[in-house]
Structure formats: structure tokens, C-alpha cells
C-alpha positions in Angstrom: 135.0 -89.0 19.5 133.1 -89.1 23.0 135.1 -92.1 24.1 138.5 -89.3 23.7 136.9 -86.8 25.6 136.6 -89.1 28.2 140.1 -90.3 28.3 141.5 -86.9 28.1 139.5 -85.6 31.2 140.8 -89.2 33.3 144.2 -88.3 32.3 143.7 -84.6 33.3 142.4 -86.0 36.6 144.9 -88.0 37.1 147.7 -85.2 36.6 146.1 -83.0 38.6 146.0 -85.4 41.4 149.7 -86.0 41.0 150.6 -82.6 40.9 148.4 -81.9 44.2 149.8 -85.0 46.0 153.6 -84.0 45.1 152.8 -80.5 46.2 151.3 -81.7 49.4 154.4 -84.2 50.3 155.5 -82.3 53.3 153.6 -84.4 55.8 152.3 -81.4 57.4 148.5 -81.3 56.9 148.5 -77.5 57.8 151.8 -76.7 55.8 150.7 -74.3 52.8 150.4 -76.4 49.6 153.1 -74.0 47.7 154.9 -71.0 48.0 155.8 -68.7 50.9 153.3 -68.2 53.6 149.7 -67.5 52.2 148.2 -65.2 55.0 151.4 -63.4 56.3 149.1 -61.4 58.5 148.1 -64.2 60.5 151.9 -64.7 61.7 153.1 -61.0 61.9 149.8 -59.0 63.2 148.8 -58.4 66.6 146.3 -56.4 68.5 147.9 -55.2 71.5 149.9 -57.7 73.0 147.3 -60.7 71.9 148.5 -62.5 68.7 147.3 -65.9 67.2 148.8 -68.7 68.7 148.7 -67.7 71.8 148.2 -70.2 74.9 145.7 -69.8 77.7 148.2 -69.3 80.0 149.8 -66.3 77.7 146.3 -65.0 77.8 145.0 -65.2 81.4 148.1 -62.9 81.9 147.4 -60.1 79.5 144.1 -59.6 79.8 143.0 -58.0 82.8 139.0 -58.0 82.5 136.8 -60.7 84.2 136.5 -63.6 81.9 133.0 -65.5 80.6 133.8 -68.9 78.7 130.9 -70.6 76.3 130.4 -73.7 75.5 133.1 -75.6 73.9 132.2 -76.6 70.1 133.1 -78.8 68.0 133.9 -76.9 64.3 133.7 -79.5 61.4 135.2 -76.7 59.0 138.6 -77.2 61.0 138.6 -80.5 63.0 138.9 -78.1 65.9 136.9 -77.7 69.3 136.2 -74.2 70.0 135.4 -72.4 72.9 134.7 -68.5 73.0 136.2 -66.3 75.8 134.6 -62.9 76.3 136.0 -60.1 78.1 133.1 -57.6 77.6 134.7 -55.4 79.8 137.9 -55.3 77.9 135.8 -55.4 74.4 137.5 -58.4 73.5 136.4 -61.8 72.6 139.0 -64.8 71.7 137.9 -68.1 69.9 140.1 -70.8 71.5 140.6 -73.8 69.9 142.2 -77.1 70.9 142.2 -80.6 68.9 140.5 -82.6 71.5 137.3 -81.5 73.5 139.0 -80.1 76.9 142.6 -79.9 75.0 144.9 -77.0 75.9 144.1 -74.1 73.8 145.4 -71.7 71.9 144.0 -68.7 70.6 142.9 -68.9 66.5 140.5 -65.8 66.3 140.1 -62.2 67.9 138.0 -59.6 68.0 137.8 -56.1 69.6 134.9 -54.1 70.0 134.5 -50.9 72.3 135.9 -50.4 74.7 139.1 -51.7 73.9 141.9 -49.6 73.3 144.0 -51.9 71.5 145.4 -51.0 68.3 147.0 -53.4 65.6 150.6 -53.2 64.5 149.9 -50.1 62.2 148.4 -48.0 65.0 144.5 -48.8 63.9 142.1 -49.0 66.5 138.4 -48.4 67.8 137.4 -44.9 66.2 140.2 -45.2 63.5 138.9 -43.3 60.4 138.5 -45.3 57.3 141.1 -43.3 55.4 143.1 -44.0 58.1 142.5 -48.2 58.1 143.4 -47.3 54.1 146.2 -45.7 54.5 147.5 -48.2 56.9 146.5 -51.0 55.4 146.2 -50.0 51.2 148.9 -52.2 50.6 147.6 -55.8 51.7 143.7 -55.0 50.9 141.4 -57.5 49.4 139.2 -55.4 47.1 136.8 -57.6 46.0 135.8 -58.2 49.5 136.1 -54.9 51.1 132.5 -52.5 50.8 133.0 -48.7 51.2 131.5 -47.5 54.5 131.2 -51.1 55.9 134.4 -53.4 55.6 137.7 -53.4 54.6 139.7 -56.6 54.8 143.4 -56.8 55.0 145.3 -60.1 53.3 141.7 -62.3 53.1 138.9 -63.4 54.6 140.7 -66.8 54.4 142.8 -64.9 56.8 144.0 -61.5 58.1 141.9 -59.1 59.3 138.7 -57.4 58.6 137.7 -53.8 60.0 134.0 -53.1 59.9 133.0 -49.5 59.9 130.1 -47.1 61.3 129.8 -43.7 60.2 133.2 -43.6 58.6 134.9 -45.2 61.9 136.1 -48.5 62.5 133.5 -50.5 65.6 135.3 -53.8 65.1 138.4 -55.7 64.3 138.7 -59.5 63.7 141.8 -60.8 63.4 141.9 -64.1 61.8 140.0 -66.5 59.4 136.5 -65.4 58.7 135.4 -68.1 56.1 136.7 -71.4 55.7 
């Protein structure tokens, strides 16, 4: 009888593995493994004019504060260099990520803090109430990861975006993955 147990979790290993491999076939290691697009707020959602994806070029142009780089660093998680670009000024800060160390970059993260005045696509911004990030955002919102008073995440930590609150008012906005 132990000897069948056995088998039967080899085969179920192996079908799994099939299954994953034939779902994977696309050639594109970034391509979702099924279905439509999993984080749709990652392609459609913007804060201001800065979106994900954007180039370093795209971004020396629309933001107009003075600019402090860190260090570039290399993110096991993704395979991904990273450098952060603060505009304290502005109350933004970008994570930039390339493939290679020194690669061109484009942008795979924001966040806005005060002072910024950007808003997202559905008119939410710094000082937004939380019933207003609710009613703005009810549809797409994670439950189990949002916290009454504190966060509320849109589409998934995985990606989308996450608005953290202070007395009842949103102090942040991070647009993009926040766990890997």
C-alpha cells in the first residue's frame, strides 16, 4: 500500500509539471502563465503623467524637481538591478530597474508622498479621504490585504497599488509590486 502512495504522488508530479510547462510554452519568461493579464493596474494606472514602463529619458522630462540617485542594486527577487530616484521636492520617488548593472532603465515602481499633487487615474491623491480611495477604488480591492485606517490595496500587493492612510487621509501611494 505505501509503495501506491508513492507512485500516485510521482505521477501527480509529473502532471503537474506537464501542465505548468505546456502553460508556460510561450517563450516569454514574463508572459502570464494563463489567462488575461493578472495585474491590469500595472498596465492601465498612472500617477500623473508617470506610468510603469517608463524610460529615463520619458522621466527626466516630466519631472521637474532636482533629482538624487542611490546606489544601483542588484534585486535577486527579479534578476533586476535597481536604482532609486528621489525627487523629495516633488514627493516622488521611482525604483528604476534595468537587466544589466548600468543598463537603460525603465521605471518598475512609484511612490508619492507630500508634496506631490499627483493624482491617479480615478482622481485620488495626497489628502484623499479613505471613503473616497473606496469609492474609487471598491471595485478592484484586495480585502484580505487591505487594514481599515492604514492600507487599502487595489488589484494586489503582487501588483497594483497600495494607499496607506493617516487620520483617515491617504500619506502615500505606491504604484507597483510590493511583494514578490
Amino acid at each position: 500500500m505505501p509503495r501506491i502512495s508513492v507512485v500516485l504522488y510521482v505521477l501527480l508530479g509529473v502532471a503537474w509539471l506537464i501542465s505548468f510547462a505546456s502553460s508556460a510554452s510561450s517563450g516569454d519568461p514574463k508572459a502570464p502563465l494563463n489567462g488575461p493579464e493578472p495585474f491590469p493596474l500595472l498596465k492601465e494606472e498612472r500617477l500623473g503623467e508617470l506610468r510603469l514602463g517608463l524610460t529615463e529619458k520619458e522621466v527626466k522630462v516630466k519631472i521637474p524637481c532636482k533629482l538624487k540617485k542611490g546606489q544601483e542594486e542588484y534585486w535577486a527577487a527579479t534578476g533586476d538591478f535597481v536604482q532609486k530616484w528621489d525627487y523629495p521636492d516633488c514627493g516622488i520617488t521611482l525604483d528604476m530597474s534595468s537587466e544589466g548593472k548600468g543598463g537603460k532603465k525603465t521605471v518598475s515602481a512609484i511612490l508619492v508622498t507630500s508634496p506631490s499633487l499627483l493624482q491617479t487615474k480615478r482622481a485620488i491623491g495626497i489628502g484623499s479621504t479613505e471613503q473616497e480611495v473606496a469609492a474609487a477604488y471598491g471595485d478592484c480591492q484586495d480585502k484580505e490585504m487591505s487594514e481599515t485606517g492604514r492600507t487599502f490595496v487595489a488589484g494586489s500587493v503582487y501588483g497594483g497599488l497600495i494607499f496607506s492612510f493617516g487620520n483617515g487621509r491617504v500619506t502615500s501611494i505606491f504604484l507597483g509590486a510590493g511583494a514578490e
